[in-house]
N, C-alpha and C positions, 0 to 999 in steps of 0.2 A: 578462487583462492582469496581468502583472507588476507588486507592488510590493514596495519592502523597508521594514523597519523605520524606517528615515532617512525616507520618504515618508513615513509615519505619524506620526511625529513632527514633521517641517517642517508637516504641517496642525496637529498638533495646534497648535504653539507658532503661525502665522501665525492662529487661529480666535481663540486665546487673544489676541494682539496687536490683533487687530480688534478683541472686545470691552472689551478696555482702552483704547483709544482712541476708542471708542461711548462710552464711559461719562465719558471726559475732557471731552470734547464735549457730554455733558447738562448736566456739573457748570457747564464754561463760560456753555451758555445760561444757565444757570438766574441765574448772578451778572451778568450781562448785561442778563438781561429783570428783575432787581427791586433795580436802579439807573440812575440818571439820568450824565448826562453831566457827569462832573466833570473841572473842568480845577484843576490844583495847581501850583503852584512846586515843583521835586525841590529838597529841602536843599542846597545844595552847589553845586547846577547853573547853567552861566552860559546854560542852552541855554532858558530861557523857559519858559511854560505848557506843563504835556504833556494832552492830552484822554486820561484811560485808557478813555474808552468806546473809543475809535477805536484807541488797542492791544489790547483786549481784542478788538475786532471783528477785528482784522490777525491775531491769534493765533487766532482761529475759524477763519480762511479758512486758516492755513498746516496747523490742526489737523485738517481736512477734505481738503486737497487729500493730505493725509499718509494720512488714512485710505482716501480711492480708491485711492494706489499698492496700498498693502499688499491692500485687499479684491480687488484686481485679484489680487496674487500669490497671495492665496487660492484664489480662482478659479480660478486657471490648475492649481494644485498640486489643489486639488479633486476635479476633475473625475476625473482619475486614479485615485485615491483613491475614491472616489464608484460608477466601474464594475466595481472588485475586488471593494467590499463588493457589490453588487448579485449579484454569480455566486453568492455564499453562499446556501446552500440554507436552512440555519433561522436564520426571524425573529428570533428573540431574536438570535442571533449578529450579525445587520444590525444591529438598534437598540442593540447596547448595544456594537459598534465606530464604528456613528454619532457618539451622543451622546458617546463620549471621542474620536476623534479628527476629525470632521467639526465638533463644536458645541465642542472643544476643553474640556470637562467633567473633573475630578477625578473619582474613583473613588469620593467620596463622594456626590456631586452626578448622577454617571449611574445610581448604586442609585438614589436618591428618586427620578430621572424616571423608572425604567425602575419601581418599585415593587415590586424586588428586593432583597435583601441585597448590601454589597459583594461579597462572597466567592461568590454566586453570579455575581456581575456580571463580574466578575476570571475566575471559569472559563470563560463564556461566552466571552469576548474572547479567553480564551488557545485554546479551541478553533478558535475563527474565526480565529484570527492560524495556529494549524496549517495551518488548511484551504486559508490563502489562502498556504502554504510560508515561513512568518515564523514563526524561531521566538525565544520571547523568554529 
């Protein structure tokens, strides 16, 4: 399978969007689960008590149903992506095009997982980006 550059990129940036909105979504529970249900007067407002548990709850569900689309377009962009790297003949070239554009990872962050040097990491990826006719 055919992929180009732009394919590698639309995962990396959709992996990266995922885990950014994983992580909004903890932040949310977190303020969530360690307060109570407070209703207030807004300053100004002729519109009554507002409950912020119950916006905060409405903003969980909208922040959730947001992350299904997109882990969806992950998904689908993925897979693509996913059976290019698999044809790569040497591992190292899989795991360390994995980790930056499947886990959406910085060049700093795919050396520590991979327990490489950037610079070996970066040539690795640039090999595999040859191999798979991508050049950068």
């Amino acid at each position: 399978m055919q992929i180009t550059q732009k394919d590698l990129d639309i995962c990396f940036a959709l992996a990266r969007e995922v885990e950014n909105i994983r992580e909004r979504i903890e932040r949310l529970r977190a303020l969530l689960s360690g307060s109570g249900v407070i209703i207030r007067e807004t300053p100004g407002s002729t519109d009554g008590p507002r409950d912020k548990m119950a916006e905060g709850v409405a903003s969980l569900v909208d922040m959730e149903r947001d992350a299904r689309h997109r882990i969806e377009a992950y998904l689908d962009h993925a897979g693509m992506v996913e059976k290019a790297i698999d044809g790569l003949g040497d591992p190292g070239q899989r795991m360390v095009l994995r980790l930056r554009y499947m886990d959406g990872l910085v060049w700093e962050e795919v050396a520590r997982k991979a327990h490489y040097s950037k610079r070996w990491c970066e040539a690795m990826a640039a090999k595999g980006l040859a191999e798979l006719g991508i050049e950068k």
